[in-house]
N, C-alpha and C positions, 0 to 999 in steps of 0.2 A: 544420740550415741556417737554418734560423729562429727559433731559442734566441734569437740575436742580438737580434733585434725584440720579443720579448715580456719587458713589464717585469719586474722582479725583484719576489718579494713584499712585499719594504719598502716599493717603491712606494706599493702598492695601500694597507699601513696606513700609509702619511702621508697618502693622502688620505680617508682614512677619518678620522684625527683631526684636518685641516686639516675638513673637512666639518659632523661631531661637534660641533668647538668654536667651528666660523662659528655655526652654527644654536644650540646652545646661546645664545652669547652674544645674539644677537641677537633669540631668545626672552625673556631675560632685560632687554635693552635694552627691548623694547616692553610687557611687563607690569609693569616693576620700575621702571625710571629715567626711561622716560617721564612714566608716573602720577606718578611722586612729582616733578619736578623741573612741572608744570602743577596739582602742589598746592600747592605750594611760591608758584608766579608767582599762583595764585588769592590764597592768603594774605595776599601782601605789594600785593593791591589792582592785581595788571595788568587791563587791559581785555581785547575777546577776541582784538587780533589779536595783541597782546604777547604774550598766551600761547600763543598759535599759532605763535610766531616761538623760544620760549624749547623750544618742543614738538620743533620740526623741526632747532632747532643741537643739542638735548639727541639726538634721533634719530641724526644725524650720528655727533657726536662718538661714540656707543655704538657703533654699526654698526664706528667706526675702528677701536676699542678691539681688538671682538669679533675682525676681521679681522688685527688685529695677533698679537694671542694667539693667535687659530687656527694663523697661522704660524708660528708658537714653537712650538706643540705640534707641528703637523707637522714642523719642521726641517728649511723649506724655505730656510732663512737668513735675511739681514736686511731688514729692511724694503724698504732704498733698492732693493736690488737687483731684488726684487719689483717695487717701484715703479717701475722702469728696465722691467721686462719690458713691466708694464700699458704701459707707455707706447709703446712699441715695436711692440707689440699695435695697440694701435688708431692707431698712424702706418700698418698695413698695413692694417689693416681700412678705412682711410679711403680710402689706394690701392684699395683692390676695391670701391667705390663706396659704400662704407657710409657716407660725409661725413654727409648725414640724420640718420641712427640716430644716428650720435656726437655730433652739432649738438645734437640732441634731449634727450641726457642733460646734454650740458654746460648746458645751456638750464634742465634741470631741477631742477642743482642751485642754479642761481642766482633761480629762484622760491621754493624751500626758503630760502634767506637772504635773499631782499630783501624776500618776501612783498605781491607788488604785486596779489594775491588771496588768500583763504582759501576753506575750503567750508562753502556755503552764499552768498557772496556772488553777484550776476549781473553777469555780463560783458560784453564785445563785443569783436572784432578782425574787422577786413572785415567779410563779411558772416556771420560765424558770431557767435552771441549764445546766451546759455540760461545755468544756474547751476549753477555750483562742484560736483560730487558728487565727485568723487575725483582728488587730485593724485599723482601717482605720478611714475619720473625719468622714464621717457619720453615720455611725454603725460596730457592731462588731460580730463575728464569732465564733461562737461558735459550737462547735461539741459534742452532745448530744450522742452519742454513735451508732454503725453500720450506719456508716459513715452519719447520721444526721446531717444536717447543717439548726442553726440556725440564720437568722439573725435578731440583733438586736439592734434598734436605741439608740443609746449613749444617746439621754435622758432619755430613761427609765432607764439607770447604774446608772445614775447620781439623778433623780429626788424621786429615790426610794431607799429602805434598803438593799445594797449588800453586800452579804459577800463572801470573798475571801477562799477557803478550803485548799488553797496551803500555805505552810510556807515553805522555801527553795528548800530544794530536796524532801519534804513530800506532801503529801497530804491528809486530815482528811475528814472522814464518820462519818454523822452523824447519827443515828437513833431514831426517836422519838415515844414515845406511851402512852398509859392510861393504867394501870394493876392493878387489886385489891389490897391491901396494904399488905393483908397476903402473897402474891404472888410472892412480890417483890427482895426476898432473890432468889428465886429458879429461876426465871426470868434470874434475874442478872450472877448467874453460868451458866445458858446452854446457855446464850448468850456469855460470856465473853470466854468459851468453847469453841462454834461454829467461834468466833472471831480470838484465839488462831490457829486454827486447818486451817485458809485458809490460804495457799502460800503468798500471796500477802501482808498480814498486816505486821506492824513492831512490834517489840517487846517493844521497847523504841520510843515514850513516851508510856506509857503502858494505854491501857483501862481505860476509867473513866465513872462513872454514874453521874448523876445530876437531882434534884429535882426539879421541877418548882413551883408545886402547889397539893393541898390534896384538894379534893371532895367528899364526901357522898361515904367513904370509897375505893374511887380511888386515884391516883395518876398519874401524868403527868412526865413524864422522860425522858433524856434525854442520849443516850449511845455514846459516841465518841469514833473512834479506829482511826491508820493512817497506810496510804499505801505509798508506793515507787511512783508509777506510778499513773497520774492525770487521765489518761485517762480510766481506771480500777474503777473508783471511784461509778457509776451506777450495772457497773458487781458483785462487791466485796461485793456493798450491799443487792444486792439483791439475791445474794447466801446465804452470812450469815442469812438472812433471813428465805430464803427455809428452810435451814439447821435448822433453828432455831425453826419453827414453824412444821417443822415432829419431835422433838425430842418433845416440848410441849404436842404435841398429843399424842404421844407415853407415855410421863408420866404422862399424864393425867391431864394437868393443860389448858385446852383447849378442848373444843367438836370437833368433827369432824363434818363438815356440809357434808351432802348429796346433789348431784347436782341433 
């Protein structure tokens, strides 16, 4: 009575060799053509995101390959059809509320081609911030600082205003505030001061302020400095800070509050 329901043994070894030759391949993609096609981009003089970008199409493309071949081995037929199924697949999957999840991956593979981060670079979208550890298709990893791991779905990178704080080997701090307008001169020195005076900042490109908007005798501004290390970026600011607002006090352009 229930012959009927249980697969045939060919089944089982088509997916045995559909399995087999995904992983195989895809072994061989990440030790073999990965390495050599980011030797290749080293060679001919890419920088690091170029090759970072040469890494992830070269990834791709391999994973396609393997996946193609797997299904040839198996003799599951031809691609398109396959490809009709996936697709069909997650037109239901999206009906059962999985929109997220699928968003997520579609999300993910267009940071793999557009590369609008790499790891190791530091972030921001809303209020989530920290640096680059691990880009995968669903979501991405980010490390917020004492060893905080965030994860976070690749359509929120994508769907929303992100900015990247890493430029090469640098990485930029920002800090933003509203300060009385007379204020603004003396502001600018003990911060540009307390800025100077941490280990960590560079010298070149040097400090800059920036003006956003004037209100009923305030102002909105913005102070940008840059550090060597991405990962520094939370700590550096928020010392400059400390540092910044005991010196205010002390000069008087700030009350002290009582706890």
């Amino acid at each position: 009575m229930f012959e009927s329901f249980i697969p045939q043994t060919e089944v089982y070894l088509q997916l045995l060799r559909f399995f087999v030759a995904l992983a195989a391949g895809v072994f061989l993609t990440r030790i073999g053509l990965v390495p050599l096609a980011r030797s290749v981009a080293v060679r001919r003089g890419g920088d690091k995101k170029s090759v970072h970008s040469i890494e992830n199409i070269t990834s791709v493309i391999g994973i396609f390959i393997s996946l193609t071949v797997a299904l040839q081995a198996a003799s599951f037929g031809n691609l398109v059809t396959v490809l009709g199924a996936i697709a069909a697949a997650a037109t239901v999957a999206v009906g059962f509320g999985m929109r997220e999840q699928v968003g997520s991956v579609v999300a993910g593979i267009f940071i793999y081609t557009d590369n609008p981060f790499i790891k190791g670079d530091y972030i921001k979208v809303n209020d989530i911030e920290g640096v680059v550890k691990e880009i995968g298709l669903r979501a991405t990893i980010l490390n917020g600082g004492d060893s905080e791991k965030q994860v976070v779905p690749n359509s929120i990178l994508t769907q929303n205003n992100l900015k990247n704080y890493t430029k090469g080997r640098r990485s930029k701090v920002s800090i933003s505030t509203k300060i009385d307008i007379e204020k603004v001169e003396k502001v600018k020195d003990i911060l540009f001061q307390k800025i100077d005076d941490a280990e960590e900042t560079l010298s070149k490109p040097e400090p800059k302020i920036m003006f956003r908007s004037i209100d009923d005798g305030k102002t909105d501004i913005d102070i940008v400095f840059w550090i060597k290390d991405s990962k520094k970026v939370k700590e550096v600011r928020s010392k400059v800070l400390e540092q910044f607002n005991s010196e205010a006090i002390k000069q008087g352009l700030f009350e002290k509050t009582e706890a």
